[in-house]
C-alpha positions as CSV (number, residue, x, y, z in Angstrom):
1,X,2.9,13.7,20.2
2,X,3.1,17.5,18.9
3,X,6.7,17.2,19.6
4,X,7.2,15.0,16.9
5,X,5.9,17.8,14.4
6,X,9.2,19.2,13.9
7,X,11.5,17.2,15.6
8,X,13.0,13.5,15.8
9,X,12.4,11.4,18.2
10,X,15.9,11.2,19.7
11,X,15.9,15.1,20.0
12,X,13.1,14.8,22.2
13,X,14.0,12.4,23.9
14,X,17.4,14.7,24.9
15,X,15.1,17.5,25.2
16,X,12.7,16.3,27.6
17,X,14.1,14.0,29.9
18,X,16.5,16.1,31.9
19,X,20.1,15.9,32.6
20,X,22.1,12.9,32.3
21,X,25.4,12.5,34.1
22,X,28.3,10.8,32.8
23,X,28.5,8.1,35.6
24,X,24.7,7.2,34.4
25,X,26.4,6.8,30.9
26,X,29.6,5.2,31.8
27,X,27.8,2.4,34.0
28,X,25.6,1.7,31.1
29,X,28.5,1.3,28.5
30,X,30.4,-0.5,31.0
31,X,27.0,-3.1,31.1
32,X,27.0,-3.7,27.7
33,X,30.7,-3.8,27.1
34,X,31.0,-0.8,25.2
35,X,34.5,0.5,24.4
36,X,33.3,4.3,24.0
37,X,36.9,5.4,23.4
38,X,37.0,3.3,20.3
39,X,33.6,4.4,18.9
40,X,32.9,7.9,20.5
41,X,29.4,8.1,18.6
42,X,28.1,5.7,21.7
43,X,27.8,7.8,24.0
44,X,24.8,10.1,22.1
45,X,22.7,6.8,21.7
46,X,23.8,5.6,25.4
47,X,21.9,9.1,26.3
48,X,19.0,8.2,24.4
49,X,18.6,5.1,26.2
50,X,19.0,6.3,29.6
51,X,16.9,8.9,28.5
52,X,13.5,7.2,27.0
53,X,13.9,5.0,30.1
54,X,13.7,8.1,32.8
55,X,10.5,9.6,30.3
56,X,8.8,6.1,30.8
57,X,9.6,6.1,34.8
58,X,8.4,9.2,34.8
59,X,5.4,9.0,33.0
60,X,6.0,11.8,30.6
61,X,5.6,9.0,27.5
62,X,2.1,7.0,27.8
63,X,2.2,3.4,28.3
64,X,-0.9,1.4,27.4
65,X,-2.3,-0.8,30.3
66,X,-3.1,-3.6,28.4
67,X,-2.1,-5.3,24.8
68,X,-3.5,-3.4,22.1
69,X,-3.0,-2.8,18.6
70,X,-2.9,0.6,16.7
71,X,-4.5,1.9,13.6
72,X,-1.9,4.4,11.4
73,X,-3.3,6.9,9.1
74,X,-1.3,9.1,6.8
75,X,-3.1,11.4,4.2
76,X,-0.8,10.4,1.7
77,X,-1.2,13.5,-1.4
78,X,-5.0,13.7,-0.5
79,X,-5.6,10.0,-0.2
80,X,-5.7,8.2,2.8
81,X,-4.0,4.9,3.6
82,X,-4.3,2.8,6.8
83,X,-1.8,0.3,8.4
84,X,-2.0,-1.9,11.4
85,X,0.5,-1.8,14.0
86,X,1.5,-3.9,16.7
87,X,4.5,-6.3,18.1
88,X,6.0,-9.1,16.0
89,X,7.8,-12.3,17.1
90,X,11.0,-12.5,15.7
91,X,10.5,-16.3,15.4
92,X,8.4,-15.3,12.0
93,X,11.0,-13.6,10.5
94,X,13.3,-16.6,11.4
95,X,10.6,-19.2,10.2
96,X,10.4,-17.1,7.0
97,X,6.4,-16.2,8.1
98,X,8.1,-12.0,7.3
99,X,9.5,-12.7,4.1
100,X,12.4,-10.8,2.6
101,X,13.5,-9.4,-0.8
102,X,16.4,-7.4,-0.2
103,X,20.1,-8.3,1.3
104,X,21.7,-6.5,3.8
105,X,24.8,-5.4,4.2
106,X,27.5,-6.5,7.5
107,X,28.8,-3.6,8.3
108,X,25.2,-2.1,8.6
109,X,23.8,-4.3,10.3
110,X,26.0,-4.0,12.8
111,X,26.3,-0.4,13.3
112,X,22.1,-1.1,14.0
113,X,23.2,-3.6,16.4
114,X,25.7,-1.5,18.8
115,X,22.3,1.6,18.2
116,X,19.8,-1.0,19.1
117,X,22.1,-2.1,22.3
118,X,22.6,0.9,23.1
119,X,19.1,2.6,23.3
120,X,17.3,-0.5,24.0
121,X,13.8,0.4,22.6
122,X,11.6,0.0,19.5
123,X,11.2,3.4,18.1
124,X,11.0,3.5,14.0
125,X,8.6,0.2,12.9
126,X,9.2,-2.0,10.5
127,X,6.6,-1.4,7.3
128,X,5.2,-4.8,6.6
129,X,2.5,-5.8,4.1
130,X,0.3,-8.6,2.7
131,X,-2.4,-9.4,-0.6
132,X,-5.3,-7.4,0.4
133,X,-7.8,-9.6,2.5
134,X,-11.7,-7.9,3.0
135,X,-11.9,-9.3,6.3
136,X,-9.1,-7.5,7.8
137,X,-10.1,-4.7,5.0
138,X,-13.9,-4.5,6.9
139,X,-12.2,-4.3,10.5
140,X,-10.3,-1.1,9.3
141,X,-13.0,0.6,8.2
142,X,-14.9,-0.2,11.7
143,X,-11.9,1.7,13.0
144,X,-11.6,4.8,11.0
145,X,-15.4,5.4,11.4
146,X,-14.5,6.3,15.2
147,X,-13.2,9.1,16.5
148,X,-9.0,8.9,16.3
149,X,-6.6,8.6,19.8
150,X,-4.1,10.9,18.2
151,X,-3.7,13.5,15.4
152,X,-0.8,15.9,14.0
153,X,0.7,17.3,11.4
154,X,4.3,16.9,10.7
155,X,6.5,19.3,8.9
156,X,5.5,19.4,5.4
157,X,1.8,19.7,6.9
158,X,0.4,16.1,6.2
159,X,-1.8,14.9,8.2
160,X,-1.4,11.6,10.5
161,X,-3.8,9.9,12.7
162,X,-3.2,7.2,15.1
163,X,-6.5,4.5,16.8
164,X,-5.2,2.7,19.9
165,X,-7.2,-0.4,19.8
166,X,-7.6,-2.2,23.2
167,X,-11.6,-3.4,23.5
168,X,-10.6,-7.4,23.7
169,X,-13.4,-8.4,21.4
170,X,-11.6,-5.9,18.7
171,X,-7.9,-7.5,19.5
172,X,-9.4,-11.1,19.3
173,X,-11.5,-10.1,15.8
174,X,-7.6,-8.8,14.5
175,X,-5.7,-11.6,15.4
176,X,-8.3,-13.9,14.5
177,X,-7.7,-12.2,10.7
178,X,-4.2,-12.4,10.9
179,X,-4.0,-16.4,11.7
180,X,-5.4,-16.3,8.2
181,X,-3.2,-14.0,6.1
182,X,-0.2,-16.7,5.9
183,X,3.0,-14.5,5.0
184,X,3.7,-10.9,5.2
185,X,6.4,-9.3,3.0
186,X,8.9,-6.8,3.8
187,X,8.7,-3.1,2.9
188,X,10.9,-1.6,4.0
189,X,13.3,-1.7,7.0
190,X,15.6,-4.6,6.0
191,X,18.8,-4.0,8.0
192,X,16.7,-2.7,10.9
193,X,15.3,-6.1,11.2
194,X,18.3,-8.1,10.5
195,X,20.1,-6.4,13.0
196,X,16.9,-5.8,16.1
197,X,16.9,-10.3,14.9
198,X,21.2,-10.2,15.8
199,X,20.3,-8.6,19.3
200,X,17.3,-11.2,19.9
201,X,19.5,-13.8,19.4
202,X,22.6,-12.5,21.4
203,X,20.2,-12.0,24.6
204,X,18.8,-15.4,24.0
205,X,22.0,-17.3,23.6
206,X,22.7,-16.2,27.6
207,X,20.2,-19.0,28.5
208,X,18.0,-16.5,30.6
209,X,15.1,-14.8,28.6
210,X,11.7,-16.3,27.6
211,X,10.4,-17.0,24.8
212,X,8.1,-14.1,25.3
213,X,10.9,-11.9,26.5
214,X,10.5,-7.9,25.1
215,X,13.4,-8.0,22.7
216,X,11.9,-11.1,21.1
217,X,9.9,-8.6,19.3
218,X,9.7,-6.0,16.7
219,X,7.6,-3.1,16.2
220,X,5.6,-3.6,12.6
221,X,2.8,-1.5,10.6
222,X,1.3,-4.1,8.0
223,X,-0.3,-2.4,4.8
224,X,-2.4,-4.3,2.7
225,X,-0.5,-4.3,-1.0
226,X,-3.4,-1.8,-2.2
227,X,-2.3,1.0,0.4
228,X,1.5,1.1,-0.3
229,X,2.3,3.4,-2.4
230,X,5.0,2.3,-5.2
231,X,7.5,4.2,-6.7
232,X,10.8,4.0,-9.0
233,X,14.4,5.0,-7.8
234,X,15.9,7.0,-11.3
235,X,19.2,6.9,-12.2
236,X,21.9,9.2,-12.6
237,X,24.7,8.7,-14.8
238,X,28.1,10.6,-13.8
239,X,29.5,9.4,-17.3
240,X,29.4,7.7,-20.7
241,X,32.3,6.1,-20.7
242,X,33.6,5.4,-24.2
243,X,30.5,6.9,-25.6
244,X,30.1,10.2,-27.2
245,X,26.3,11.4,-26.4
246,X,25.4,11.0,-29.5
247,X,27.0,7.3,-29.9
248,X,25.4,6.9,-26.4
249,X,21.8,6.9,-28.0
250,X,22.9,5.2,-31.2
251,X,24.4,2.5,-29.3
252,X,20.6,1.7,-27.5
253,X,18.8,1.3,-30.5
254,X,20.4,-2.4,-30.5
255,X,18.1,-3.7,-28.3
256,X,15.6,-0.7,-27.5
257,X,13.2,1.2,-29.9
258,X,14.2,4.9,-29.3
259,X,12.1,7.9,-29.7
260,X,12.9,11.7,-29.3
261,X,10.1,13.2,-26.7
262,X,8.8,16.4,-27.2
263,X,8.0,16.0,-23.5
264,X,9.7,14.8,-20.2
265,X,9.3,10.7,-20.4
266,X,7.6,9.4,-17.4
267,X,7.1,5.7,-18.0
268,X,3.9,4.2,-18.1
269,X,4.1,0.3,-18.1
270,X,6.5,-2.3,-17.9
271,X,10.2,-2.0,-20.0
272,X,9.6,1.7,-20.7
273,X,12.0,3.9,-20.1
274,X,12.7,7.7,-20.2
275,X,16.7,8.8,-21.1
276,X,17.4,13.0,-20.8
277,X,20.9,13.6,-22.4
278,X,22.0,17.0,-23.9
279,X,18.5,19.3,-23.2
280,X,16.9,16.2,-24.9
281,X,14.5,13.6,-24.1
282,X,14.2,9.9,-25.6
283,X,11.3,7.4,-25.2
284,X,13.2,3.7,-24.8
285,X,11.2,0.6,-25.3
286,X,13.2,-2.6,-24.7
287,X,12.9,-5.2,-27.7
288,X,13.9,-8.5,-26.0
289,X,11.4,-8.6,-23.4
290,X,10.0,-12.3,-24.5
291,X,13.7,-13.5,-24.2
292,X,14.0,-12.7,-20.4
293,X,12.6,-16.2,-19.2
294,X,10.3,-16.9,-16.4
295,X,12.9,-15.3,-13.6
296,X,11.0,-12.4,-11.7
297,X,14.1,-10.9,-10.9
298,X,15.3,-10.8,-14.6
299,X,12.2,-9.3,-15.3
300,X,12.6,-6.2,-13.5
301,X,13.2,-2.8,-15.2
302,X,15.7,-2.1,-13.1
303,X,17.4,-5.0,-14.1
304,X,17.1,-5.1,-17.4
305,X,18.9,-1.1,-17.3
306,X,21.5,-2.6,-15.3
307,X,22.3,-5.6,-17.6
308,X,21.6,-4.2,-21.6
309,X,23.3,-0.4,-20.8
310,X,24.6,-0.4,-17.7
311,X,27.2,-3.5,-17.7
312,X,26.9,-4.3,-21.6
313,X,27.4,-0.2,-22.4
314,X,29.5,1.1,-19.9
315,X,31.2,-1.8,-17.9
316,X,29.5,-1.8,-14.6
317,X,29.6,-4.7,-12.3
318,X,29.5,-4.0,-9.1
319,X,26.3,-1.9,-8.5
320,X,26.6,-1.5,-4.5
321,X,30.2,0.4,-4.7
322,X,30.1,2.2,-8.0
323,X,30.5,6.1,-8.1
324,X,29.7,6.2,-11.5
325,X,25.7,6.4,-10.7
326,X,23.2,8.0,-8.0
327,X,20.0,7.3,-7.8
328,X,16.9,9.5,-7.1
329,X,13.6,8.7,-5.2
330,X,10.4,8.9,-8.1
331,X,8.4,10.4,-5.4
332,X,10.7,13.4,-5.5
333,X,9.6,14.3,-9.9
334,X,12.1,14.4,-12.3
335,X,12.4,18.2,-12.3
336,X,15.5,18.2,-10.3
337,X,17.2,15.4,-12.3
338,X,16.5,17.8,-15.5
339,X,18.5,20.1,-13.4
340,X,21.5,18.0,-12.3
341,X,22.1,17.2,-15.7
342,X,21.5,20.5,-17.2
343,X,24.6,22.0,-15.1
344,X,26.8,19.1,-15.8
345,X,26.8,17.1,-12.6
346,X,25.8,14.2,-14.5
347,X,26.0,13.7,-18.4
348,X,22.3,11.4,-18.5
349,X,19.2,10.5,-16.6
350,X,17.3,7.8,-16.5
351,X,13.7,7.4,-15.4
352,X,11.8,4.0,-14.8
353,X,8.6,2.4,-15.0
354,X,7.8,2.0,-10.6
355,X,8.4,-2.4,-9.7
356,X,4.8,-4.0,-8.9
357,X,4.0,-4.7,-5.6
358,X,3.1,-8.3,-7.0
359,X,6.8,-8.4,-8.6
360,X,7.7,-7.9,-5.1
361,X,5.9,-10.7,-3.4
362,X,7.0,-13.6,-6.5
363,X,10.5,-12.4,-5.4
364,X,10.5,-13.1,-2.0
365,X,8.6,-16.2,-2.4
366,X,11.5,-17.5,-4.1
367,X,13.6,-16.4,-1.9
368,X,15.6,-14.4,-4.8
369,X,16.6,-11.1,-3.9
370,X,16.3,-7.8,-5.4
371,X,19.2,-5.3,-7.5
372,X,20.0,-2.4,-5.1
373,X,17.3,0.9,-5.4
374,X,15.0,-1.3,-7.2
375,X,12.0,-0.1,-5.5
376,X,11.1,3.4,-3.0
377,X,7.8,2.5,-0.8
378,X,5.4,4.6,1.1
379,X,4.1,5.7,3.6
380,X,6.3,5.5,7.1
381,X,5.6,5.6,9.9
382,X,6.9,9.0,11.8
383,X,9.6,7.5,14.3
384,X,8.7,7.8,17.8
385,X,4.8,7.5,17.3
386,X,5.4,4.1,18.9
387,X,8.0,2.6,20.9
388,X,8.4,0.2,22.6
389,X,11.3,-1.1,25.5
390,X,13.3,-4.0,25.1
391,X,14.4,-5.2,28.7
């Protein structure tokens, strides 16, 4: 587990298990059909399949003797938030039990596929998470008052603490809780799931694996909404357009009440926003908020930014090719977009008020989808913590 301090989990893998010759490689490719000439990159995650396999032969990663479920624990800027962790049939997300909110891109998802293929393991969960229930709630805090299995710190010294929970009166108590809690959401790891549900399907579609079969699975950690952590994605702006800066601003106050800020404009509620242009700060307040309908995803800051300036100001359509803006995790302050723009990589900024978890869940229960970057959620899980094998 120390390994994981400072390293990824792939890198340890290669690190630890030993050498691995090319015939080992080569039959493997030649298994799954791999054309390695055509897509050279194979042949690293080919290693790390052959590779976790000869740790887990040889015992140098620990395998549980029996079903359990683990308890995560990250101290996330002095607070500490808890997730459970375990296996999930893919049959829920197919049934729409794991519900969605983003879409996925092709040519993504199946990049994920030939990685998934190709290493054959569970390595980097899938963050789940549900309206807080005090059942499960009280079963957490049973946990945490015992003594942890594991603890580290990673690189940038925060703490992380994993409970491997295996007494069967426990297990029974947590799935007992979750028979109860009726949906979880997705919070992040949409193309990893798509494309782990594409390789489920592909093995099952031979006619030979079980319902119950290992790659029928994904590895999840399910926060309850009050332990995610929620923030915005800013925007950068590379140009105006037709706008001067100064007919930039002008040009807002048509549907927003704009206000020069002594101070950097971090938004605090809902159709606030911050703009930095020029060494200068503006408070935006949209006007037309009572106009946006009953649509959840209309209601979104991010999309009203992306339909009143972004398309009506500067022309922007397509949002998932555009070079014309970058975004920037909230998480990370807005110092360093104050800086970008200051030496003229960008000519504006944009900060936003974070989307509500509860925005989040009306979404996906509609089955709508959200715009790109609309949301940044932690914690994660530190890859490699647990994995699991698929064959």
């Amino acid at each position: 587990m120390q390994d994981l301090m400072f390293h990824q989990f792939d890198h340890v893998i290669l690190e630890k298990s030993g050498d691995i010759s090319i015939d080992e490689i080569d039959a493997r490719a030649e298994k799954l059909g791999f054309d390695m000439h055509a897509d050279p990159q194979l042949e690293y995650f080919l290693k790390v399949g052959i590779g976790y396999r000869k740790m887990v032969n040889n015992k140098m990663l620990h395998r549980d003797a029996k079903p359990c479920y683990y308890l995560f624990g990250i101290n996330w800027q002095n607070h500490w938030l808890y997730g459970l962790a375990g296996a999930v049939h893919y049959s829920d997300y197919w049934d729409d039990v794991v519900k969605k909110h983003e879409s996925t891109l092709q040519e993504n998802e199946q990049e994920l596929v030939k990685i998934t293929e190709a290493i054959d393991f569970n390595f980097n969960p899938i963050t789940l998470t549900y309206p807080d229930y005090e059942p499960m709630d009280k079963v957490v805090e049973d946990i945490v008052r015992q003594k942890e299995s594991y603890s580290f710190l990673n690189m940038d010294a925060v703490e992380h603490k994993l409970w491997v929970i295996e007494e069967e009166e426990k297990v029974r108590e947590i799935e007992k809780h979750f028979a109860n809690i009726p949906q979880t959401y997705i919070a992040d790891g949409h193309h990893r799931i798509e494309s782990g549900s594409i390789v489920a399907k592909k093995r099952n579609e031979k006619g030979t694996s079980p319902a119950e079969a290992p790659h029928n699975y994904f590895v999840a950690i399910h926060f309850p909404s009050s332990q995610l952590r929620m923030y915005e994605f800013n925007r950068l702006l590379k140009d105006l357009g037709i706008y001067s800066p100064s007919e930039f601003v002008e040009e807002l106050k048509g549907h927003f009440d704009v206000q020069v800020s002594e101070e950097p404009v971090r938004p605090r509620e809902k159709f606030e926003f911050g703009l930095y242009i020029e060494k200068k700060w503006y408070q935006l307040k949209y006007r037309h908020a009572t106009l946006l309908g009953d649509d959840p995803v209309d209601n979104l800051d991010v999309s009203v930014l992306r339909k009143e300036i972004m398309t009506r100001l500067l022309g922007i359509i397509d949002f998932r090719t555009t070079k014309r803006i970058s975004y920037m995790e909230g998480v990370k302050g807005i110092d360093k977009l104050v800086k970008l723009v200051d030496r003229g990589d960008y000519a504006a900024a944009f900060t936003l008020y974070q989307t509500q978890v509860d925005e989040l869940f009306a979404i996906a229960d509609l089955h709508e989808v959200m715009p790109p970057k609309a949301t940044c959620i932690e914690p994660k899980l530190k890859s490699g913590m647990i994995s699991r094998l698929l064959s």
